[in-house]
HTML snippet that shows the backbone in 3Dmol.js (N, CA, C, O; Angstrom):
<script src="https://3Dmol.org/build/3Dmol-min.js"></script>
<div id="view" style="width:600px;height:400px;position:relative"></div>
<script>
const pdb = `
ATOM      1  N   UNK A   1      -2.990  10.429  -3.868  1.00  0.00           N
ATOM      2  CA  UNK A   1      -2.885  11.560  -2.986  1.00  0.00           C
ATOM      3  C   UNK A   1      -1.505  12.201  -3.036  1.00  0.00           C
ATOM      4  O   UNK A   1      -1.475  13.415  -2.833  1.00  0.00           O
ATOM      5  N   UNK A   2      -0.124  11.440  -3.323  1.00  0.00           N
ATOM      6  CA  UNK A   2       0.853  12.079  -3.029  1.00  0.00           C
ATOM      7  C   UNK A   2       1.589  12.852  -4.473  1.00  0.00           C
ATOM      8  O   UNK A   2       2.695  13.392  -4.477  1.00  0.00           O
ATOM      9  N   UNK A   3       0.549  12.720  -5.783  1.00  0.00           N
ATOM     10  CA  UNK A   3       1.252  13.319  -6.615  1.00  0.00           C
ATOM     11  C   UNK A   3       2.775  12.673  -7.379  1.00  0.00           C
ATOM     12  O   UNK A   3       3.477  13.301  -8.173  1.00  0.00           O
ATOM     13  N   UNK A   4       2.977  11.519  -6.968  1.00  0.00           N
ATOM     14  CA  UNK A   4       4.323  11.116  -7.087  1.00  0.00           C
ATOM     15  C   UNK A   4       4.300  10.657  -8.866  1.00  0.00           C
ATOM     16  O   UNK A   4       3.292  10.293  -9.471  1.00  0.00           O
ATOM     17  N   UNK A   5       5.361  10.764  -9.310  1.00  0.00           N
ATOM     18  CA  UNK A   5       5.882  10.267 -10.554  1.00  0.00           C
ATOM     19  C   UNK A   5       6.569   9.447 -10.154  1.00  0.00           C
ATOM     20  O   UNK A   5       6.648   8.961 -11.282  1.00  0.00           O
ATOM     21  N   UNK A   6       7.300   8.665  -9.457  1.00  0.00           N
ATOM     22  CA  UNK A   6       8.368   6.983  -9.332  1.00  0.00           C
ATOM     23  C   UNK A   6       7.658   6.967  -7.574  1.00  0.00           C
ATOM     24  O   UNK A   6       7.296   7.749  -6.695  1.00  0.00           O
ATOM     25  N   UNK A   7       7.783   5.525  -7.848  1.00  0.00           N
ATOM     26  CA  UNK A   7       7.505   4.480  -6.454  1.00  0.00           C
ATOM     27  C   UNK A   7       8.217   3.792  -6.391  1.00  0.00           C
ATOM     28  O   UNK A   7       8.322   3.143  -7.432  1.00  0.00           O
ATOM     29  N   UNK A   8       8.933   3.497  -5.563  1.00  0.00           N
ATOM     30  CA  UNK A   8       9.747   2.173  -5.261  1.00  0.00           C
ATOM     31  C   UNK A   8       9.735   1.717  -4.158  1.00  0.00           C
ATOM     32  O   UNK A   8       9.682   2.296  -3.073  1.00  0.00           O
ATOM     33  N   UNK A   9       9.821  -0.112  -4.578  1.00  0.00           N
ATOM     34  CA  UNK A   9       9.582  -0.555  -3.494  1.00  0.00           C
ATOM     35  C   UNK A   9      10.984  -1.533  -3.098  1.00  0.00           C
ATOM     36  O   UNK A   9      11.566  -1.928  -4.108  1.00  0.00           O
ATOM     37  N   UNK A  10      11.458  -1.871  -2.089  1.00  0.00           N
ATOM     38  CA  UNK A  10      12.320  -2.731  -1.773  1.00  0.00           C
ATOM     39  C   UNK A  10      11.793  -3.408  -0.705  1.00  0.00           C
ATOM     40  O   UNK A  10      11.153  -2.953   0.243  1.00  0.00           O
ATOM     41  N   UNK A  11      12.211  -4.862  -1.012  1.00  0.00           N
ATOM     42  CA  UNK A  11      12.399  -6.201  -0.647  1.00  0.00           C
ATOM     43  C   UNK A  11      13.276  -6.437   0.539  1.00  0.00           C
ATOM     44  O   UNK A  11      13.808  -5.463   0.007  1.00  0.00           O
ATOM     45  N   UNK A  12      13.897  -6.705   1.495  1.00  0.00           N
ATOM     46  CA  UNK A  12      14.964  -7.369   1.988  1.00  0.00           C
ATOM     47  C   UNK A  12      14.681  -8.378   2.897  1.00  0.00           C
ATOM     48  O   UNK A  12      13.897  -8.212   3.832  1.00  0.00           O
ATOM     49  N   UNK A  13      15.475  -9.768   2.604  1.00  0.00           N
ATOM     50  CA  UNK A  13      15.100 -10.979   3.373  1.00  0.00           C
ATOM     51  C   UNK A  13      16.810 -11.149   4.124  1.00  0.00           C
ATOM     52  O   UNK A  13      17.826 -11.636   3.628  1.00  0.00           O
ATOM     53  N   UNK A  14      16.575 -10.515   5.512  1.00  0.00           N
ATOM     54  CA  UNK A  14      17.875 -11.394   5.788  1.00  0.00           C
ATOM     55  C   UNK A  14      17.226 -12.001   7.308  1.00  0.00           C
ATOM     56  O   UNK A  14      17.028 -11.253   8.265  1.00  0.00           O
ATOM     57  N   UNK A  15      16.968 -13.357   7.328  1.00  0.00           N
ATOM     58  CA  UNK A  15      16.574 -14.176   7.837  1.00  0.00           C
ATOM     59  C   UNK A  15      17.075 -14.399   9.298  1.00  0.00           C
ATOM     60  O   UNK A  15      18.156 -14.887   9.628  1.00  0.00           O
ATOM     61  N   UNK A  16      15.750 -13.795  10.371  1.00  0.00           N
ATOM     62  CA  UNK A  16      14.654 -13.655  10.131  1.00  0.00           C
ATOM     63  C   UNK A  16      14.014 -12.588  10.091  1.00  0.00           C
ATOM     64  O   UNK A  16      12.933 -12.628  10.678  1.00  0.00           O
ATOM     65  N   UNK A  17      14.348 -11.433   9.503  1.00  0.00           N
ATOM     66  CA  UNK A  17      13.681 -10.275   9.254  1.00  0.00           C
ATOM     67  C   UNK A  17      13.508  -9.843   8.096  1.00  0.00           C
ATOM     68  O   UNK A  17      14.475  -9.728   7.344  1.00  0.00           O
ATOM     69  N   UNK A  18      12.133  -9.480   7.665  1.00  0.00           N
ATOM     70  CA  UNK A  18      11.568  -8.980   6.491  1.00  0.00           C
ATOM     71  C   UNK A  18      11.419  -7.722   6.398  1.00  0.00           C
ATOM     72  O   UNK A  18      10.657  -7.159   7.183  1.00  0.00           O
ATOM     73  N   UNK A  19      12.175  -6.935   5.330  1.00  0.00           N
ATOM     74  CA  UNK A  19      12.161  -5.305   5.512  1.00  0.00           C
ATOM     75  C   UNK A  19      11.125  -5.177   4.333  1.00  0.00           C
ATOM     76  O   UNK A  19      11.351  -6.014   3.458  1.00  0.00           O
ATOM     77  N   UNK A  20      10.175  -4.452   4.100  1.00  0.00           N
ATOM     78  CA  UNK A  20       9.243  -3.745   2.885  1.00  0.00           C
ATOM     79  C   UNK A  20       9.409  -2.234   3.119  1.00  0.00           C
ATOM     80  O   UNK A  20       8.895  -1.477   3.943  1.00  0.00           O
ATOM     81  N   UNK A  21      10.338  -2.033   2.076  1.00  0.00           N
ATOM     82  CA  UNK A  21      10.071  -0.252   1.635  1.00  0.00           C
ATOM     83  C   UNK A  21       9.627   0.084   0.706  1.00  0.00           C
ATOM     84  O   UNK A  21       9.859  -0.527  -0.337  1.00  0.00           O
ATOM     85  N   UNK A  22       8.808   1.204   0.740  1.00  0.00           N
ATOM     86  CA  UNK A  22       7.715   1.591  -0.149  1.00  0.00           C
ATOM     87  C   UNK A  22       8.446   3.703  -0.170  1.00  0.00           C
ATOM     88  O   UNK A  22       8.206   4.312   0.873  1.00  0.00           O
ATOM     89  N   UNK A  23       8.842   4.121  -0.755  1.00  0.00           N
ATOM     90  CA  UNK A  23       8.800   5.277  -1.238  1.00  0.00           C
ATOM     91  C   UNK A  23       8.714   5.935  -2.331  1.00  0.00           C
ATOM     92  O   UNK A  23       9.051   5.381  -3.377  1.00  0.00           O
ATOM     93  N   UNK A  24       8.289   7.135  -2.331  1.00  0.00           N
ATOM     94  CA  UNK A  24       7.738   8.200  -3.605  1.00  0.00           C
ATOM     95  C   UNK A  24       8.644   9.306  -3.149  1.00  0.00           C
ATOM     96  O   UNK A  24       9.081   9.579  -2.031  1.00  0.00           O
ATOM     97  N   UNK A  25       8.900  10.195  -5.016  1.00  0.00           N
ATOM     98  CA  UNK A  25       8.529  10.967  -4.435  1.00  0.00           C
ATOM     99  C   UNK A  25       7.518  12.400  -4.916  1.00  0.00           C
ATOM    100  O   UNK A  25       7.689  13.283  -5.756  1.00  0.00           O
ATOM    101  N   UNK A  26       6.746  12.194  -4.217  1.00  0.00           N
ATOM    102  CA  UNK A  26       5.116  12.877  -4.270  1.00  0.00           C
ATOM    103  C   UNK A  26       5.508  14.195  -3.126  1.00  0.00           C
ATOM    104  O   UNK A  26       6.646  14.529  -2.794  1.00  0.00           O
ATOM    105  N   UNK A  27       4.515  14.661  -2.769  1.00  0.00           N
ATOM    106  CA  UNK A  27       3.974  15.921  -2.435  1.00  0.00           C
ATOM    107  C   UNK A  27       4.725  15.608  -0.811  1.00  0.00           C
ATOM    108  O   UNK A  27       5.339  16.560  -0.330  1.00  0.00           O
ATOM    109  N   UNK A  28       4.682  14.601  -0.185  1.00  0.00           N
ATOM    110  CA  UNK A  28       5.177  14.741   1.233  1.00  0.00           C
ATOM    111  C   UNK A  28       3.880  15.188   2.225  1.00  0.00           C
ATOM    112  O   UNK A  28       2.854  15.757   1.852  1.00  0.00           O
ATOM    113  N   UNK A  29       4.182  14.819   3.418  1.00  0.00           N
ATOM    114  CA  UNK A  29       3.268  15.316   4.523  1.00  0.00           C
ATOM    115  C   UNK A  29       4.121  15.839   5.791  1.00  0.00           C
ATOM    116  O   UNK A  29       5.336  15.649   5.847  1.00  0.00           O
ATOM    117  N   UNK A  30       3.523  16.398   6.636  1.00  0.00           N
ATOM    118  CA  UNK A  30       4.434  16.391   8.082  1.00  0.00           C
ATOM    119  C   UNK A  30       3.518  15.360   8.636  1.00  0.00           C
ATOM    120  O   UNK A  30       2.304  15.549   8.567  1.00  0.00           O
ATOM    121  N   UNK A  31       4.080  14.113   9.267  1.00  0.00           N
ATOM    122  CA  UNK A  31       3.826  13.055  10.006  1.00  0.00           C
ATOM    123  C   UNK A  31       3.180  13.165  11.160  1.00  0.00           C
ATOM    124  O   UNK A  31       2.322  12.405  11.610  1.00  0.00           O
ATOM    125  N   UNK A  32       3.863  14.678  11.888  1.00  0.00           N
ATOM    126  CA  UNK A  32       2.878  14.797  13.395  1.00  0.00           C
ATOM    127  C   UNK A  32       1.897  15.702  13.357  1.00  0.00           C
ATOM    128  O   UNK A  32       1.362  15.953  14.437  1.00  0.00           O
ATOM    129  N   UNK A  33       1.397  16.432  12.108  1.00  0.00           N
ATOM    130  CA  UNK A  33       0.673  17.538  11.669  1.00  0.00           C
ATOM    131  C   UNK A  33      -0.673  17.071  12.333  1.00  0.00           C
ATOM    132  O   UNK A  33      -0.998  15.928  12.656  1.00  0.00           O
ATOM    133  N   UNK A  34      -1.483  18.430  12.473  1.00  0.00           N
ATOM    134  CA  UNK A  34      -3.006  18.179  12.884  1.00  0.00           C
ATOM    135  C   UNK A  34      -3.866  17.331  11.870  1.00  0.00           C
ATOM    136  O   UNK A  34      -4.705  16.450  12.058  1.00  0.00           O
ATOM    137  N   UNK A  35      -3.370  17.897  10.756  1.00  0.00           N
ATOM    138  CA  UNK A  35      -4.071  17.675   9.437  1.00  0.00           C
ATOM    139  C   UNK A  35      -5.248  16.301   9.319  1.00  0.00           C
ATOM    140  O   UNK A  35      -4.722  15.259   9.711  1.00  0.00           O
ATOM    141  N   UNK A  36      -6.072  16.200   9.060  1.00  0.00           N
ATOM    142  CA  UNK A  36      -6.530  14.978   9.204  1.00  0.00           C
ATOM    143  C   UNK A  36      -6.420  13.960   8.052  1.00  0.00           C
ATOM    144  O   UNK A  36      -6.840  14.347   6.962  1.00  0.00           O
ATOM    145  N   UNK A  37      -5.948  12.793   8.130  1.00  0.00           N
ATOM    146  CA  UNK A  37      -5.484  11.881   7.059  1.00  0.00           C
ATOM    147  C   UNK A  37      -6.562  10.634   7.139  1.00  0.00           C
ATOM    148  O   UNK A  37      -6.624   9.924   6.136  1.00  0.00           O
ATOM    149  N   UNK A  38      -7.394  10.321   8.228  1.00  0.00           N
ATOM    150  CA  UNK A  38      -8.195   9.176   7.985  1.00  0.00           C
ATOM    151  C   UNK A  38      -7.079   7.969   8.887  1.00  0.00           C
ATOM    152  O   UNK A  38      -6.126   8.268   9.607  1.00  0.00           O
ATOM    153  N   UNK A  39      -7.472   6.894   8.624  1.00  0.00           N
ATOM    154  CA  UNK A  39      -6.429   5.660   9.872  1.00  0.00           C
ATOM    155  C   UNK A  39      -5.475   5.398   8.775  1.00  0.00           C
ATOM    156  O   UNK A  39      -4.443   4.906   9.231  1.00  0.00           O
ATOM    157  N   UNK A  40      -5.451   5.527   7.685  1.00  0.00           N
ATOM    158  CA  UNK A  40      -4.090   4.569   6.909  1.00  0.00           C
ATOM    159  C   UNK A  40      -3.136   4.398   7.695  1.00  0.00           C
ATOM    160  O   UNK A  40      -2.921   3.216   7.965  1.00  0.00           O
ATOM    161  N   UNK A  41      -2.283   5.366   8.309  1.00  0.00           N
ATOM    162  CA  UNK A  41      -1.198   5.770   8.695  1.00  0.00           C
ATOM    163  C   UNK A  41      -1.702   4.623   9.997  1.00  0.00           C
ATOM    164  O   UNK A  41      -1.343   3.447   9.937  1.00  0.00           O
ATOM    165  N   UNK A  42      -2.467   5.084  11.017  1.00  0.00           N
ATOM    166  CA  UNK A  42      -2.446   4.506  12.106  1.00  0.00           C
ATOM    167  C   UNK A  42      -3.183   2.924  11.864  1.00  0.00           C
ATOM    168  O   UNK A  42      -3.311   2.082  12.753  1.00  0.00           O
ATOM    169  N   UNK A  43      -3.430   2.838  11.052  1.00  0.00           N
ATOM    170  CA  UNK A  43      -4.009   0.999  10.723  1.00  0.00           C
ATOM    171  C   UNK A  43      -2.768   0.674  10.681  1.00  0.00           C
ATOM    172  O   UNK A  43      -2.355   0.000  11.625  1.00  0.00           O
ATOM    173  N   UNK A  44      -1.830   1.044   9.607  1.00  0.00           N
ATOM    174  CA  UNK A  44      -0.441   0.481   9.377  1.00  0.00           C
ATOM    175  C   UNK A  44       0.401  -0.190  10.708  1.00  0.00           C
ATOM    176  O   UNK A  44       0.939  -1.297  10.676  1.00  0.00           O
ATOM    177  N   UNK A  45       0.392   0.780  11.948  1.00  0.00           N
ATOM    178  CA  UNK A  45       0.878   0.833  12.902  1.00  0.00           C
ATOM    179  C   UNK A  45       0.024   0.103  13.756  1.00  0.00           C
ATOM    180  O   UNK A  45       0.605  -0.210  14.795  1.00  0.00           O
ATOM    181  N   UNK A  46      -1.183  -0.291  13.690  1.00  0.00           N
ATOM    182  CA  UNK A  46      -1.317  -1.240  14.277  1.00  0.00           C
ATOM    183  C   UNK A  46      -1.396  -3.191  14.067  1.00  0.00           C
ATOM    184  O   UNK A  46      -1.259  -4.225  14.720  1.00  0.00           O
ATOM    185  N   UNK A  47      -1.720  -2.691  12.655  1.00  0.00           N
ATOM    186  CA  UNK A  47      -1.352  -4.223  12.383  1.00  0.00           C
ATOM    187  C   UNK A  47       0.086  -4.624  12.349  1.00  0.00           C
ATOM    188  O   UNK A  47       0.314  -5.671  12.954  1.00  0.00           O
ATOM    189  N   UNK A  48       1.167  -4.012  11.755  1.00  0.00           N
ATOM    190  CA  UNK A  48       2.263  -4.430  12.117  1.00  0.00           C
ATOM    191  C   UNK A  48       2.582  -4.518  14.051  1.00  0.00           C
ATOM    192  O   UNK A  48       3.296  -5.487  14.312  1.00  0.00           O
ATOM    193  N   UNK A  49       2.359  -4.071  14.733  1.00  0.00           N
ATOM    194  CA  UNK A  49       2.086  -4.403  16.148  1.00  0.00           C
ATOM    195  C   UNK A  49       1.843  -5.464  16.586  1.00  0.00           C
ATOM    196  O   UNK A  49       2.261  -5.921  17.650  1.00  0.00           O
ATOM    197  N   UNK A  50       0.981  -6.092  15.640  1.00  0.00           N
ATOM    198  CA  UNK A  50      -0.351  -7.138  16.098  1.00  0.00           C
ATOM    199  C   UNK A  50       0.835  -8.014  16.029  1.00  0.00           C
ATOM    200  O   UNK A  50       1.346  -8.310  17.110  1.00  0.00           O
ATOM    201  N   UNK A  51       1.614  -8.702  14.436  1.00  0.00           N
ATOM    202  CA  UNK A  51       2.540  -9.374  13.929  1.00  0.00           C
ATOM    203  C   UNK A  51       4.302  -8.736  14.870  1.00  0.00           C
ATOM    204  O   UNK A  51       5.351  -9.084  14.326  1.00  0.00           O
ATOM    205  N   UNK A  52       4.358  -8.181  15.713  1.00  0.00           N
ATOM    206  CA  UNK A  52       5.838  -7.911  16.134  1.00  0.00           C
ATOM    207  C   UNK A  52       6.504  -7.129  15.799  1.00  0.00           C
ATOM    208  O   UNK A  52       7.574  -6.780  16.298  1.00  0.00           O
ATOM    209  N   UNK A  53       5.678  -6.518  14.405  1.00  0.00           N
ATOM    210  CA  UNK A  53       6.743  -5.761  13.316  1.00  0.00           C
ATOM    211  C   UNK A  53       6.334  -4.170  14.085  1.00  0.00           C
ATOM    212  O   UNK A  53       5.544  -3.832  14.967  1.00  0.00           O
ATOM    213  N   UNK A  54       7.250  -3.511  13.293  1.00  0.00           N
ATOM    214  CA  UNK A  54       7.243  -2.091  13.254  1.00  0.00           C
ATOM    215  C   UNK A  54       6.963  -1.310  11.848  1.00  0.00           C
ATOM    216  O   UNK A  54       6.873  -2.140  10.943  1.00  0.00           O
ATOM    217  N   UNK A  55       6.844  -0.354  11.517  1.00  0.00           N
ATOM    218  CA  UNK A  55       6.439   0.631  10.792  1.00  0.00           C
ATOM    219  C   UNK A  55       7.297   2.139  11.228  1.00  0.00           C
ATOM    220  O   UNK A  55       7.195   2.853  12.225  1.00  0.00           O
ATOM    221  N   UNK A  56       8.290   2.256   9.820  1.00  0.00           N
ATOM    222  CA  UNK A  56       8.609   3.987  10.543  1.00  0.00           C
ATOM    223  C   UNK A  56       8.184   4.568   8.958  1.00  0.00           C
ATOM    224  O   UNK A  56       8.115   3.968   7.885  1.00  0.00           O
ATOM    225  N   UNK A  57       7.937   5.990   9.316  1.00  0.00           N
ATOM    226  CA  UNK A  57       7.385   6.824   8.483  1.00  0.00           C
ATOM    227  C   UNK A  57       8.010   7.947   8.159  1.00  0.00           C
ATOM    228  O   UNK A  57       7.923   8.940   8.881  1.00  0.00           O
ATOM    229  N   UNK A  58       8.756   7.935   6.977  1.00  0.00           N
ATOM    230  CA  UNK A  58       8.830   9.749   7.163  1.00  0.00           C
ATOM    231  C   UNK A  58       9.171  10.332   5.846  1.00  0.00           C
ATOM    232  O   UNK A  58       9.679   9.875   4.822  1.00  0.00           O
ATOM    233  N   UNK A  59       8.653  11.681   6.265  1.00  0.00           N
ATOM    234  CA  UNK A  59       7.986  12.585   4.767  1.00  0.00           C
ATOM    235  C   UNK A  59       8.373  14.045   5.598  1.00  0.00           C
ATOM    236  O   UNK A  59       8.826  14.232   6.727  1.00  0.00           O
ATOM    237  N   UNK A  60       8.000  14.935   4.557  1.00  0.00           N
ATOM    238  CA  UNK A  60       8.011  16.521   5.187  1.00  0.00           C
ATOM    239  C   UNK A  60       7.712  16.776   3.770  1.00  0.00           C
ATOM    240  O   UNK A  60       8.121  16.368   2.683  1.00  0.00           O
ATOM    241  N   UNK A  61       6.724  17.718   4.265  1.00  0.00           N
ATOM    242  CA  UNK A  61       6.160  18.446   2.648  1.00  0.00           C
ATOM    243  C   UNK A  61       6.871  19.231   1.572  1.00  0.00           C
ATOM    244  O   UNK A  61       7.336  20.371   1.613  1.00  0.00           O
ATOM    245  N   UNK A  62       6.830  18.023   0.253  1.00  0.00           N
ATOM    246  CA  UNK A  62       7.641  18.559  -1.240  1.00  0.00           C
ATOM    247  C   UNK A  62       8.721  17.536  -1.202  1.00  0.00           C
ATOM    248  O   UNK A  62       9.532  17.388  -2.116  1.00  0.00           O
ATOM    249  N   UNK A  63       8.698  16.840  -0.112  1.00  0.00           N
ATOM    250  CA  UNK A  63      10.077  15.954  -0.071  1.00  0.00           C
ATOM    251  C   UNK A  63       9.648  14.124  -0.295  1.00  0.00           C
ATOM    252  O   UNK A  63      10.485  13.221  -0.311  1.00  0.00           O
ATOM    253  N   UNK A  64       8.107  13.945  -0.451  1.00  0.00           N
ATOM    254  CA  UNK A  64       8.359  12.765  -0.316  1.00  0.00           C
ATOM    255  C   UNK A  64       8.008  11.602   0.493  1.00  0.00           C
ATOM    256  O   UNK A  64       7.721  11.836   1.666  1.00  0.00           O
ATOM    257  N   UNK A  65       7.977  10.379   0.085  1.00  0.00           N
ATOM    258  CA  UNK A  65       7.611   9.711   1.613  1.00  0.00           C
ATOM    259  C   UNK A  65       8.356   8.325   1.367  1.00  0.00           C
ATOM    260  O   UNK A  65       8.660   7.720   0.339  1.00  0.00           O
ATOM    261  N   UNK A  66       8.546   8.037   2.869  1.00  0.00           N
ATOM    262  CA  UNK A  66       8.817   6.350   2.365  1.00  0.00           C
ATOM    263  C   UNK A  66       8.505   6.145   4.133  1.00  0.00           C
ATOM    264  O   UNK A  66       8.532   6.772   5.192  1.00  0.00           O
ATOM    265  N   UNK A  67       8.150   4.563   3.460  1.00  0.00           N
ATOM    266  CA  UNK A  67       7.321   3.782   4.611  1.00  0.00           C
ATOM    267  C   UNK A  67       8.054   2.948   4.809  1.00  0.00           C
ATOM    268  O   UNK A  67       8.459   2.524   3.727  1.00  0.00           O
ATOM    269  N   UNK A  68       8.604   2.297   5.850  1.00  0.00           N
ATOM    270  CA  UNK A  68       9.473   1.146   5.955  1.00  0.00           C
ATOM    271  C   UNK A  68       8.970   0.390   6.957  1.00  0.00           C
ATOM    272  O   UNK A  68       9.012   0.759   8.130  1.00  0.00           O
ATOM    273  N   UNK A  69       8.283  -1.104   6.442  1.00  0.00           N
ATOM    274  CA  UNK A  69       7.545  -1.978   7.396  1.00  0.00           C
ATOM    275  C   UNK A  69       8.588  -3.092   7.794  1.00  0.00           C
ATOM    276  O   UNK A  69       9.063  -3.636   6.797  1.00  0.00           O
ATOM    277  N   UNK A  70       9.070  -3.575   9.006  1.00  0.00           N
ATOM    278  CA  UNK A  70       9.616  -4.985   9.836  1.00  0.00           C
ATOM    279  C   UNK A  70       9.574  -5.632  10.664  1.00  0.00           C
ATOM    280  O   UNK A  70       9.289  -5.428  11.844  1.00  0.00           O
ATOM    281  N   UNK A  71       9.915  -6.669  10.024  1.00  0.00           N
ATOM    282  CA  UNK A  71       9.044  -7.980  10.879  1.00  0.00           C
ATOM    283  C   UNK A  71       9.803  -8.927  11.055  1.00  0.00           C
ATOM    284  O   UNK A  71      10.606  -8.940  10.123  1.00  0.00           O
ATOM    285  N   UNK A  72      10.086 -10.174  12.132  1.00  0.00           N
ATOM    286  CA  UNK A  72      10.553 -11.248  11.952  1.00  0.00           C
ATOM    287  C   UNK A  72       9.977 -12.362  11.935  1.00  0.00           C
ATOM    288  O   UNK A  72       9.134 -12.722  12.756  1.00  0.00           O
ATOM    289  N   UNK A  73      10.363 -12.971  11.043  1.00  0.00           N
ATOM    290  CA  UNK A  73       9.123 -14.156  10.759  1.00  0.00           C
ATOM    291  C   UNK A  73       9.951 -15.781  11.044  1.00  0.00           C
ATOM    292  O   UNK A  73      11.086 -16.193  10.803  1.00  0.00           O
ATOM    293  N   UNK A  74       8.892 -16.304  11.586  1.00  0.00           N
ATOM    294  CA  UNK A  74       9.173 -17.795  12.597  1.00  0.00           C
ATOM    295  C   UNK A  74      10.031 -18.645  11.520  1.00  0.00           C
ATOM    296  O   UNK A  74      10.006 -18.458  10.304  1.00  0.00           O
ATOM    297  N   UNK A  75      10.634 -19.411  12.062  1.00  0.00           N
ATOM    298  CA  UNK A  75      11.318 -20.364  10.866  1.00  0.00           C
ATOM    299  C   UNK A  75       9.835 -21.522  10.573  1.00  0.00           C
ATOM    300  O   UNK A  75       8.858 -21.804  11.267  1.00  0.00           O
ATOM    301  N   UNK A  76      10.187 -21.849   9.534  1.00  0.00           N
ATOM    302  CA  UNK A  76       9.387 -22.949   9.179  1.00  0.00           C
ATOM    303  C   UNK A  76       8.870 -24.129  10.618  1.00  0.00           C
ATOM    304  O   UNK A  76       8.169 -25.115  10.387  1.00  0.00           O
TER     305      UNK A  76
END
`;
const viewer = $3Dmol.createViewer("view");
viewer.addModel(pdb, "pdb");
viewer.setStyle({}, {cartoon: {color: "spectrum"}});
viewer.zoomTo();
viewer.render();
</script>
């Protein structure tokens, strides 16, 4: 959907928080738009909920997107 030529993703473990970033850059969206997108966006936001974590989002159209999911995870 987003048209993108490079994805990248980053990793970061600094203990106990797990960062996952995921950005392109593709076509972009406006985030609070009417537009209808289906749940991706809002599944995201709720399963990270479920786990503690958060989810921020942001894009604007022609610019791109990146998703940044975090969480802190229990010690062993």
């Amino acid at each position: 959907h987003s048209a993108a030529r490079t994805v990248r993703l980053r990793l970061t473990w600094t203990a106990p928080d797990l960062l996952v970033a995921v950005e392109d850059d593709g076509a972009g969206f406006e985030p609070g738009g009417d537009a209808p997108r289906g749940n991706g966006l809002r599944n995201q936001a709720a399963r990270m909920q479920e786990i503690g974590g958060t989810v921020d989002i942001k894009s604007a159209p022609g610019q791109g997107t990146q998703v940044t999911l975090r969480v802190s995870l229990p010690p062993e």
